[in-house]
C-alpha positions, 0 to 999 in steps of 0.5 A: 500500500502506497502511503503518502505520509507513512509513520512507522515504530515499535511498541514493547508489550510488557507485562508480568505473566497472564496479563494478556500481552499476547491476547492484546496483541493478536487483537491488535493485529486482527488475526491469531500472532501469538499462541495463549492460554490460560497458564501463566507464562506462555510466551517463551521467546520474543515474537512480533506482531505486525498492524496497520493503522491508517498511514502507520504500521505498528510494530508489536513486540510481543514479550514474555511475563516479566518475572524472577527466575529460578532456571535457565529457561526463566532467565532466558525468557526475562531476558528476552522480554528486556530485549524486546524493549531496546530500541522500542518508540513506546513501551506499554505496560499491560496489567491484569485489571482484575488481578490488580497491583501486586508483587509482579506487577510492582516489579515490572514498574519499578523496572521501567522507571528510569528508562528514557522511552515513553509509556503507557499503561494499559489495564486489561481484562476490564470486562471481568474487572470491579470499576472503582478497584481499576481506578485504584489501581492506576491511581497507585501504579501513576504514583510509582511511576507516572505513565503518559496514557492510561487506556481500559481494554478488554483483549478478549472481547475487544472493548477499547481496542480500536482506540488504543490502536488509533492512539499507538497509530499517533504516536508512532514517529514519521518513517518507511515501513519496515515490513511488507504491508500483508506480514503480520508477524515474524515468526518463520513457519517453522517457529508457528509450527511449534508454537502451535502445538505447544499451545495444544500441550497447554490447553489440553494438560494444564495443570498436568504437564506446567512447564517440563515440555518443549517442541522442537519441529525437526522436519519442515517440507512441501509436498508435490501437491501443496501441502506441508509435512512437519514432523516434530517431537515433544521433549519432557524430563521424565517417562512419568510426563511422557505418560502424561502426553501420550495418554491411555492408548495414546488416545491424548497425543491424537488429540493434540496432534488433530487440534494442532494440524487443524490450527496450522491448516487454518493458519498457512491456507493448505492441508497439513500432515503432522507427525508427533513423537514424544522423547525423554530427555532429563536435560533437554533445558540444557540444549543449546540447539533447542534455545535457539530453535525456540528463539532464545538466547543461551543465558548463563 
């Protein structure tokens, strides 16, 4: 699209885990960017989402809950979430509306005070959220760090989200697009082929399986006909986990592979043929190779 005054910039999403970072920013692009769940701490790796606005593009960098780490993992991903603030022209702060104003949270403002770029706060989740505690949430969240802006959202609904697209729009500064004006993200298809299952672990075990998984696609490929063949194989820790996500018969990985390859069907427009198997590994977080499939860096 031909733009004859094209403003273009980067807005970091940040946040401490389950704000709804990613639901905010699949909303604002208009179509599914980034995998979500109910469980905290779904995002892993930086991922950008691409939306346009009028004559501006927005650049939505999509990063993990902010949080203290225990593992490599966890200081992988807090890593990458302040990395997806460098060089940002805005960084908006997303809070759980309903949750409000806790230690996490807190963390995360007292992070960012200092810090040169400009800011706003978005609250979330307002449709589930008591009113008057949202006012006083921000009035005590302005108190620790004053925020140029404060919008009320609901990502999942889409209450409010126009006007804090409009509003990002005019605050991006004056440049080329950095993206082609039909990329809505990042991410290589190799990448969107993980997620997705990953996504499908999350939301099919819960409880059952928290964070001891990871999915690595091995093999990615076009089929004379058109179609995709991805295999991939989801690491755990322990035989007992791998119990757990092949289920009784392995009536669970079944499912998990038909949701997972009906999502990506929809996703690349093409038939889509997945090959699950489930591998042990004591120290796959240990994997360097596996960092940087995923999209993280290796942090000591």
């Amino acid at each position: 699209m031909e733009t004859t005054n094209p403003h273009c910039g980067v807005v970091a999403i940040v946040g401490a885990p389950n704000a709804g970072k990613s639901t905010l920013v699949n909303a604002l692009v208009g179509q599914k960017v980034a995998i979500v769940s109910p469980k905290a701490q779904t995002t892993r790796a930086r991922l950008m989402g691409i939306a346009i606005h009028g004559d501006a593009q927005l650049v939505l960098v999509d990063t993990p809950g902010i949080f203290t780490p225990e593992r490599r993992l966890d200081r992988a991903m807090v890593a990458a979430a302040w990395e997806g603030t460098d060089g940002a022209d805005l960084i908006a702060l997303v809070v759980d509306g309903k949750g409000g104003t806790g230690s996490k949270v807190r963390q995360v403002v007292e992070s960012l005070a200092g810090r040169p770029e400009r800011k706003i706060l978005i609250l979330n989740k307002v449709d589930i959220a008591d009113k008057p505690r949202l006012l006083g949430h921000v009035a005590k969240l302005n108190e620790m760090l004053p925020f140029d802006e404060t919008y009320f959202v609901s990502a999942q609904t889409g209450d409010g989200v126009p006007e804090l697209k409009a509003a990002l729009a005019a605050a991006m500064p004056e440049s080329a697009w950095h993206f082609p004006e039909d990329q809505v993200s990042d991410a290589t298809e190799r990448m969107i082929a993980a997620e997705v299952t990953r996504e499908q672990l999350y939301l099919q075990l819960h409880a059952e399986l928290p964070y001891a998984s990871a999915v690595e696609t091995e093999k990615y490929s076009e089929r004379p006909d058109g179609s995709v063949e991805i295999h991939q194989q989801i690491l755990v820790a322990r035989d007992t986990q791998r119990a757990i996500v092949l289920g009784k018969g392995g009536t669970r990985i079944k499912e998990i592979g038909a949701r997972a390859r009906a999502e990506l069907s929809r996703i690349m427009g093409v038939p889509v043929h997945l090959y699950l198997h489930v591998k042990v590994n004591p120290k796959w977080e240990e994997d360097r190779a596996l960092y940087r499939d995923i999209g993280l860096d290796w942090v000591d």
